[in-house]
N, CA, C and O atoms as CSV, one atom per row, in Angstrom:
chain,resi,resn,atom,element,x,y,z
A,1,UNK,N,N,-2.311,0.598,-6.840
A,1,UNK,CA,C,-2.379,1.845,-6.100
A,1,UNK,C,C,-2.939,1.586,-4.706
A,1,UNK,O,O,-3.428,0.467,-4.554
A,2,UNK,N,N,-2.956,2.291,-3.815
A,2,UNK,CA,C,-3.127,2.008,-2.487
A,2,UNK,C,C,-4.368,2.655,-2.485
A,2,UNK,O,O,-4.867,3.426,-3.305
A,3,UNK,N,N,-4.959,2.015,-0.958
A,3,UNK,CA,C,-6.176,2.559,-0.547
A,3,UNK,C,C,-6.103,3.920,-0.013
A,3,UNK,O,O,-6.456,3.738,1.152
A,4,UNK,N,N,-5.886,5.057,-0.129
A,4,UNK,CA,C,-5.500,6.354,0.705
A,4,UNK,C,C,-6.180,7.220,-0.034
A,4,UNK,O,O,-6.018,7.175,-1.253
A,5,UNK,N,N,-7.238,8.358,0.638
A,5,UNK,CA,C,-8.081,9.071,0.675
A,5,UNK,C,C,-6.620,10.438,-0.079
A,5,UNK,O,O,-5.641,10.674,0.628
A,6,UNK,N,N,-6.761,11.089,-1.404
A,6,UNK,CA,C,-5.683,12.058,-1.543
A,6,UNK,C,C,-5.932,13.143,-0.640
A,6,UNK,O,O,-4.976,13.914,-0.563
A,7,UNK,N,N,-7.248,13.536,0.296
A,7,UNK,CA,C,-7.387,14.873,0.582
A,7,UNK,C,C,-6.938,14.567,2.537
A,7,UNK,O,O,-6.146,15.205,3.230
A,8,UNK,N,N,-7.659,13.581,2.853
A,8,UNK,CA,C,-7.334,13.485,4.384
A,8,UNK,C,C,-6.214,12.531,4.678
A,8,UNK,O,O,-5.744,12.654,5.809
A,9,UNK,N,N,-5.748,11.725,4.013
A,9,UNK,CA,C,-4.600,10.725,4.056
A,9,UNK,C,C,-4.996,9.336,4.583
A,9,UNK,O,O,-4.069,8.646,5.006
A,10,UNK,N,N,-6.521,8.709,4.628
A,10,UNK,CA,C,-7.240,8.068,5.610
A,10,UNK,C,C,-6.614,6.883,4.919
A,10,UNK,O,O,-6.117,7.021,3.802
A,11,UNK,N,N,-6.619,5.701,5.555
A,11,UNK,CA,C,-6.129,4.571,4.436
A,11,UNK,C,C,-6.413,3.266,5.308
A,11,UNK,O,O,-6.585,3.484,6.507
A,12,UNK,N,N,-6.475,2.145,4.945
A,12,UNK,CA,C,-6.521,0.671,5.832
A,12,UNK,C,C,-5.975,0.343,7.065
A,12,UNK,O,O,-4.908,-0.269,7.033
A,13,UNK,N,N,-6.458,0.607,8.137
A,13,UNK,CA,C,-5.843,0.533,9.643
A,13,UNK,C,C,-6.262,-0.657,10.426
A,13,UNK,O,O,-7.431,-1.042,10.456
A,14,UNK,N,N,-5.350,-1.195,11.018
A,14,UNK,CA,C,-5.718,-2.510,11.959
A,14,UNK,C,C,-6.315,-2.329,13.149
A,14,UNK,O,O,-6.095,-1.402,13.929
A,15,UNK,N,N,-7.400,-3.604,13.344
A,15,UNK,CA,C,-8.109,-3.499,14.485
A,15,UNK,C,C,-8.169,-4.660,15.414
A,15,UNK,O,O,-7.188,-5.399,15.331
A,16,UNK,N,N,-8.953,-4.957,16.159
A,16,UNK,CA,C,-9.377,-6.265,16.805
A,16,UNK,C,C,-10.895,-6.695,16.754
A,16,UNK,O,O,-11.677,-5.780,17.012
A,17,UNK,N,N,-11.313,-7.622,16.538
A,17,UNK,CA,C,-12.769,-8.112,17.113
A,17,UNK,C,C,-12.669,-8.935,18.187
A,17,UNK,O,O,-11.781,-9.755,18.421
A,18,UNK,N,N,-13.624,-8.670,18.823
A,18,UNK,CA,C,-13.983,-9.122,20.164
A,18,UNK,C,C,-14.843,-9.955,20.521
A,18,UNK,O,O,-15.919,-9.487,20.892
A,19,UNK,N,N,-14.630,-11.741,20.535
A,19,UNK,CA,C,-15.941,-12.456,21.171
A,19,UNK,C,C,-16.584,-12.277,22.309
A,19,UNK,O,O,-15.740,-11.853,23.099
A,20,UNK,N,N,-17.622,-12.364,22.842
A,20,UNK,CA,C,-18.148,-12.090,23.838
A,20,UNK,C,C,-19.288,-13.633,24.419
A,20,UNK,O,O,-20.053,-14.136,23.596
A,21,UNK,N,N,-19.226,-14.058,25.548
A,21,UNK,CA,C,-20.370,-14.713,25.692
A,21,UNK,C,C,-20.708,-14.220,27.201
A,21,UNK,O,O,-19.931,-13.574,27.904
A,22,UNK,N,N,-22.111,-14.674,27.596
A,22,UNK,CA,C,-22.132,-14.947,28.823
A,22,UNK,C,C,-23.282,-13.625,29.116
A,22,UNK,O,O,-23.329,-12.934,28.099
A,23,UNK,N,N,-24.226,-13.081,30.231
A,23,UNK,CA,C,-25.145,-12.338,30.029
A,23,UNK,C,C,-24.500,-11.306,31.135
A,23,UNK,O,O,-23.955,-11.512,32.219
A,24,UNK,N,N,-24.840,-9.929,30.287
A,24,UNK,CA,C,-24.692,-8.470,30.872
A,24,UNK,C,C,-25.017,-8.941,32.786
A,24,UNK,O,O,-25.882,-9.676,33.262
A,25,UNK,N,N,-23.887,-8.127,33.483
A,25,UNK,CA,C,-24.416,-7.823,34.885
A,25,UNK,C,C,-25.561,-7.420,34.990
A,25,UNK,O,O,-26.284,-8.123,35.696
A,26,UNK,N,N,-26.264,-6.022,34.285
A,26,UNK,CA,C,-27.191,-5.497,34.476
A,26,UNK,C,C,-28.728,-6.037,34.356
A,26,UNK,O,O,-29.805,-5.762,34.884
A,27,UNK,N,N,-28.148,-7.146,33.172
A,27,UNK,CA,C,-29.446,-7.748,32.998
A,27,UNK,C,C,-29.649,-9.477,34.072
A,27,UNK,O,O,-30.472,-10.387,33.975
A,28,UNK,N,N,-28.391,-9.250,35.068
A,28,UNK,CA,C,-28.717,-10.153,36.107
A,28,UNK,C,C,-27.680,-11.468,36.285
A,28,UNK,O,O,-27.729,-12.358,37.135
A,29,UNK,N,N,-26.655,-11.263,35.107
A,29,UNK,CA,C,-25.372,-12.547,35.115
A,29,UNK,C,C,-24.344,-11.724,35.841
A,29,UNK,O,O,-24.397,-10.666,36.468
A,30,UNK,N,N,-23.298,-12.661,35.507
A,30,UNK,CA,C,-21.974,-12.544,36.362
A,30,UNK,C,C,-21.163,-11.639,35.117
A,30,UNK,O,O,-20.295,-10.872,35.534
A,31,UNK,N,N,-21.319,-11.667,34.086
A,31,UNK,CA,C,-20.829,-10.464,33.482
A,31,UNK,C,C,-20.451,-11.192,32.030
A,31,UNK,O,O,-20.913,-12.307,31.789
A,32,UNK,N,N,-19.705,-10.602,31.203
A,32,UNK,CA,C,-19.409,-10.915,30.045
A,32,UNK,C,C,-17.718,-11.155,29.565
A,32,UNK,O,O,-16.732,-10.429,29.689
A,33,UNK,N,N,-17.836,-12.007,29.193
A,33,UNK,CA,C,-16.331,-12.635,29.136
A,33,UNK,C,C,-15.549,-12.739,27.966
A,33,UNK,O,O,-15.957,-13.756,27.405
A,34,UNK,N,N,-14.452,-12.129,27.155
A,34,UNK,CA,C,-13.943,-12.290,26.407
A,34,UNK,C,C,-13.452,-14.034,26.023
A,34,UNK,O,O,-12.732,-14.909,26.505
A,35,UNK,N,N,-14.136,-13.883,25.141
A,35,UNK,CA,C,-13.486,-15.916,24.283
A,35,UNK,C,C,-12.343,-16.118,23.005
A,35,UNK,O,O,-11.786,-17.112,22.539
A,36,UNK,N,N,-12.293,-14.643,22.685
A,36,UNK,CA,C,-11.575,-14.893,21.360
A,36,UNK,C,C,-11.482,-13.383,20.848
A,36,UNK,O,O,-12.418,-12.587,20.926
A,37,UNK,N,N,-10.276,-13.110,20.337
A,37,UNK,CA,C,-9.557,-11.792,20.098
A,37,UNK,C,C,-9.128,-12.455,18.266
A,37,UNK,O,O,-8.406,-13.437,18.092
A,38,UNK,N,N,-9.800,-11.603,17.054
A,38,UNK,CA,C,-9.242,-11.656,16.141
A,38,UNK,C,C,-8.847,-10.659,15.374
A,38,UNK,O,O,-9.388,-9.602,15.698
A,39,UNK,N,N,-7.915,-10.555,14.239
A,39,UNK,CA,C,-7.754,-9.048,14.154
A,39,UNK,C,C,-8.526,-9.090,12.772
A,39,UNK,O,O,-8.738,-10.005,11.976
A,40,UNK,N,N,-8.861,-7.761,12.793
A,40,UNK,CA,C,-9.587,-7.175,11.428
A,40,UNK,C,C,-8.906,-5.786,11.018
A,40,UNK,O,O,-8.145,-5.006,11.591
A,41,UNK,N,N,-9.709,-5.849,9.398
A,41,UNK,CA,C,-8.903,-4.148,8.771
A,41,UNK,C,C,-10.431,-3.594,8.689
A,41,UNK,O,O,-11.548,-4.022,8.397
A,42,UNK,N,N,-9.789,-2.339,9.138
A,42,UNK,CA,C,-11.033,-1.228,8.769
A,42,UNK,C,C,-10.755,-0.125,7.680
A,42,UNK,O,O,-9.660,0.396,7.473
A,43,UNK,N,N,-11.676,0.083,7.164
A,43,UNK,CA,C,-11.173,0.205,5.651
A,43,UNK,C,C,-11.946,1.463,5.208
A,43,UNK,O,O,-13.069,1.080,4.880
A,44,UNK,N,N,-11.836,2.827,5.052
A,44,UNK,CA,C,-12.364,3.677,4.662
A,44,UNK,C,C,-12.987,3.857,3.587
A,44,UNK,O,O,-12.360,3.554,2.571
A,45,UNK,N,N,-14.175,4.311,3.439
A,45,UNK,CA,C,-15.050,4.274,1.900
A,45,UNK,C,C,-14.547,5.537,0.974
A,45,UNK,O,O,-14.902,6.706,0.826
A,46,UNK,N,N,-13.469,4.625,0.398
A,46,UNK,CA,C,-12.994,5.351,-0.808
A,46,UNK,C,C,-13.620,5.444,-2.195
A,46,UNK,O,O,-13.955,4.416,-2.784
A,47,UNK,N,N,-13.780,6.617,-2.711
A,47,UNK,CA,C,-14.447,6.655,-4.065
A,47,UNK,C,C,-13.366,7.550,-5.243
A,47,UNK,O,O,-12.829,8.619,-4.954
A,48,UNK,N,N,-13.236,6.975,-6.336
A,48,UNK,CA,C,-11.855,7.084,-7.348
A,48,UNK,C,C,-13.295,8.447,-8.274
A,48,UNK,O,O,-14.302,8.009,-8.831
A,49,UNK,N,N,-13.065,9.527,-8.211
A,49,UNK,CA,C,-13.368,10.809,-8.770
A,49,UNK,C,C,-12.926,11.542,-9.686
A,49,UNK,O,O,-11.718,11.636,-9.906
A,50,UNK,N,N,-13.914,12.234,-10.427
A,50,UNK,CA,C,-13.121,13.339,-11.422
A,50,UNK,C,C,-13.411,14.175,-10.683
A,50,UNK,O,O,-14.466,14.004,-10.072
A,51,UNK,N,N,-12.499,15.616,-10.375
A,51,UNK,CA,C,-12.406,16.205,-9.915
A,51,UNK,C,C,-11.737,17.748,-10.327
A,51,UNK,O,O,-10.992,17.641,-11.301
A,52,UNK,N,N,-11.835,19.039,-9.839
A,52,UNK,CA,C,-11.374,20.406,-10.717
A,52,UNK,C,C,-10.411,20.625,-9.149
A,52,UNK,O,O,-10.771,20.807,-7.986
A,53,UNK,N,N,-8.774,20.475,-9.945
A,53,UNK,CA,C,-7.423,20.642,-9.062
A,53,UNK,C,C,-6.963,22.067,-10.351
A,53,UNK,O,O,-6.819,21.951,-11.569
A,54,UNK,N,N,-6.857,23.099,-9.631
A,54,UNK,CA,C,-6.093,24.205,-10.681
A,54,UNK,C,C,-6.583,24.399,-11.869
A,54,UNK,O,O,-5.793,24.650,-12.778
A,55,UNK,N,N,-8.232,24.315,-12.180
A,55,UNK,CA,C,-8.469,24.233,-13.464
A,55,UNK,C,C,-8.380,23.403,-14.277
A,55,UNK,O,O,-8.714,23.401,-15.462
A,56,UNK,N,N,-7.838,22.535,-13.547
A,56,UNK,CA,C,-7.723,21.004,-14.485
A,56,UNK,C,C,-8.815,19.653,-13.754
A,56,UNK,O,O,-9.091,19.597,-12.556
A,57,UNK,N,N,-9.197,18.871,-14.587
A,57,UNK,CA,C,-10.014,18.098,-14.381
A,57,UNK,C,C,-8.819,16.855,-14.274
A,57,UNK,O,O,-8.070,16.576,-15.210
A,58,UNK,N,N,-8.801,15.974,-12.544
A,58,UNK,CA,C,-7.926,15.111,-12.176
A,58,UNK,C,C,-8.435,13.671,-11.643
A,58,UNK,O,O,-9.111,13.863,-10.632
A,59,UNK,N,N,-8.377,12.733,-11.862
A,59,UNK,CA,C,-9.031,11.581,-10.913
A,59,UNK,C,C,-8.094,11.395,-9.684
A,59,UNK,O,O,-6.866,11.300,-9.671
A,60,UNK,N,N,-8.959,11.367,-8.680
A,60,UNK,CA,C,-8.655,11.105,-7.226
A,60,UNK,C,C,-9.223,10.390,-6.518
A,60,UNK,O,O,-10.436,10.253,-6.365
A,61,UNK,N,N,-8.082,9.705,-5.866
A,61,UNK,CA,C,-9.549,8.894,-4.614
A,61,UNK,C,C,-9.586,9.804,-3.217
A,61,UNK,O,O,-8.632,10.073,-2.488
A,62,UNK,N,N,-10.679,10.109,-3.101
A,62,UNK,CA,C,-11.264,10.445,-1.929
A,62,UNK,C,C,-11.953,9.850,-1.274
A,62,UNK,O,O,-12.234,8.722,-1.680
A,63,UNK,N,N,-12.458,10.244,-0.163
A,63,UNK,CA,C,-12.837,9.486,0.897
A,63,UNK,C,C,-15.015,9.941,0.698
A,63,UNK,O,O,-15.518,10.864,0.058
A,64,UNK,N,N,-15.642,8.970,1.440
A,64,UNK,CA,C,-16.858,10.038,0.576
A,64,UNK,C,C,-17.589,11.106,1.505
A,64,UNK,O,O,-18.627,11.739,1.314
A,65,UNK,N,N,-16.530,11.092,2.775
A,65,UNK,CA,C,-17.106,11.879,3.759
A,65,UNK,C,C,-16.637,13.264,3.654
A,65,UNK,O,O,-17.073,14.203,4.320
A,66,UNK,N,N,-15.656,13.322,2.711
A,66,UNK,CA,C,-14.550,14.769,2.502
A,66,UNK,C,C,-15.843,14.774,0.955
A,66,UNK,O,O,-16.473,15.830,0.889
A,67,UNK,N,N,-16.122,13.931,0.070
A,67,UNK,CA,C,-17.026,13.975,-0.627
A,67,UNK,C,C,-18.506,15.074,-0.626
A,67,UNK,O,O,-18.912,16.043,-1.268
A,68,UNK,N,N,-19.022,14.090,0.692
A,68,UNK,CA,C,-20.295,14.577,1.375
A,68,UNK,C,C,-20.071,15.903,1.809
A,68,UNK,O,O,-21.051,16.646,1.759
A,69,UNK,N,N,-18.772,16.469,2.315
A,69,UNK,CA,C,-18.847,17.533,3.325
A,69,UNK,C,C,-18.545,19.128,2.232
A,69,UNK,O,O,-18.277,20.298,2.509
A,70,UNK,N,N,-18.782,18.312,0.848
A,70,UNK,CA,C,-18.173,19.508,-0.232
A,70,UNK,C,C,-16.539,19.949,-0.440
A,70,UNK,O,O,-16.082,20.908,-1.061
A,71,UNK,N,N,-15.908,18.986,0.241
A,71,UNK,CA,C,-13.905,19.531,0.184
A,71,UNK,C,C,-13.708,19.389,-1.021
A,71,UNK,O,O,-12.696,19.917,-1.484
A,72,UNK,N,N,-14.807,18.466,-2.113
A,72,UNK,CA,C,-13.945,18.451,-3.520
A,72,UNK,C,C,-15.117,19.731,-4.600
A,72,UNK,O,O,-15.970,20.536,-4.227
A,73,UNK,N,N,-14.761,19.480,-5.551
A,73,UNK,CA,C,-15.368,20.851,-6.652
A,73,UNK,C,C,-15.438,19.633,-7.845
A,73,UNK,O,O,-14.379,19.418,-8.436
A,74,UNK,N,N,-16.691,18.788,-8.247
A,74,UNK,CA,C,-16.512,17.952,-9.009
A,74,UNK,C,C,-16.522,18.812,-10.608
A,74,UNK,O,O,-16.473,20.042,-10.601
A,75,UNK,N,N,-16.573,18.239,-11.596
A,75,UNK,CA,C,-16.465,19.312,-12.922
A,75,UNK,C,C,-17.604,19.513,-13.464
A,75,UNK,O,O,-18.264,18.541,-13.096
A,76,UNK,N,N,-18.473,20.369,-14.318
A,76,UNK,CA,C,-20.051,20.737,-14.225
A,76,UNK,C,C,-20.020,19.407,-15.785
A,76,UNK,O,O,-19.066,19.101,-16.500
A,77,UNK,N,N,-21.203,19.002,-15.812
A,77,UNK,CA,C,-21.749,17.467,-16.642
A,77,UNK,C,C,-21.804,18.338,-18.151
A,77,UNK,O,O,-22.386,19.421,-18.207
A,78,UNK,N,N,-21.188,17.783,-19.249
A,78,UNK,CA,C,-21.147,18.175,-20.318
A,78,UNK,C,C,-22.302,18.034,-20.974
A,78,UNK,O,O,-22.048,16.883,-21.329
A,79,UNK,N,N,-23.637,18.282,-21.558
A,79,UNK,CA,C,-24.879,18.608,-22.309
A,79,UNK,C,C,-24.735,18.398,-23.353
A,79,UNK,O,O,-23.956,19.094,-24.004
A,80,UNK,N,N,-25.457,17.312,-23.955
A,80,UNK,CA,C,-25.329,17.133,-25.489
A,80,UNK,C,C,-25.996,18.419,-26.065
A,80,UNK,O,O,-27.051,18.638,-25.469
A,81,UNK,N,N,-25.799,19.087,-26.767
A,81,UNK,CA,C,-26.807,20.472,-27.366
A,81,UNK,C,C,-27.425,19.314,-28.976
A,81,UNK,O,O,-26.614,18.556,-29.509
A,82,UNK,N,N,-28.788,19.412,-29.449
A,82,UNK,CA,C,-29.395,19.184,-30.300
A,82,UNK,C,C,-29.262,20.067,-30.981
A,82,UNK,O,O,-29.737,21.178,-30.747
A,83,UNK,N,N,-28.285,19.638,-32.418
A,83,UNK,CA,C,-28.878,20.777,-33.867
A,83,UNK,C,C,-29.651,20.350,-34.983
A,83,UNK,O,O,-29.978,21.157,-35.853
């Protein structure tokens, strides 16, 4: 299954990293110089959930910031009752 958030569509996107040497202008050099360009994935913090879709209890992956922000309705924790 793929990495993709079901509620925002967020999923594994390509990036670059950036070497750097050499000291800031500000702090008194000639500036800072790119040495090396590599690519990287940035990768959204997906979490695989039970979740309440229509009254039904569904596993989803979401993202944990749609998590954090309350977009999902998780299902209330079942209680052992003692008889």
């Amino acid at each position: 299954m793929p990495r993709v958030c079901a509620i925002s569509g967020k999923k594994t996107s390509l990036g670059r990293q950036y070497t750097r040497r050499g000291l800031a202008k500000k702090k008194g050099g000639v500036g800072k110089k790119i040495t090396g360009k590599t690519a990287r994935t940035f990768k959204p913090n997906i979490q695989k959930i039970r979740v309440v879709v229509n009254g039904r209890v569904v596993r989803m992956k979401v993202a944990a910031k749609f998590i954090r922000r309350g977009m999902v309705i998780k299902p209330p924790i079942k209680r052992k009752v003692a008889s």
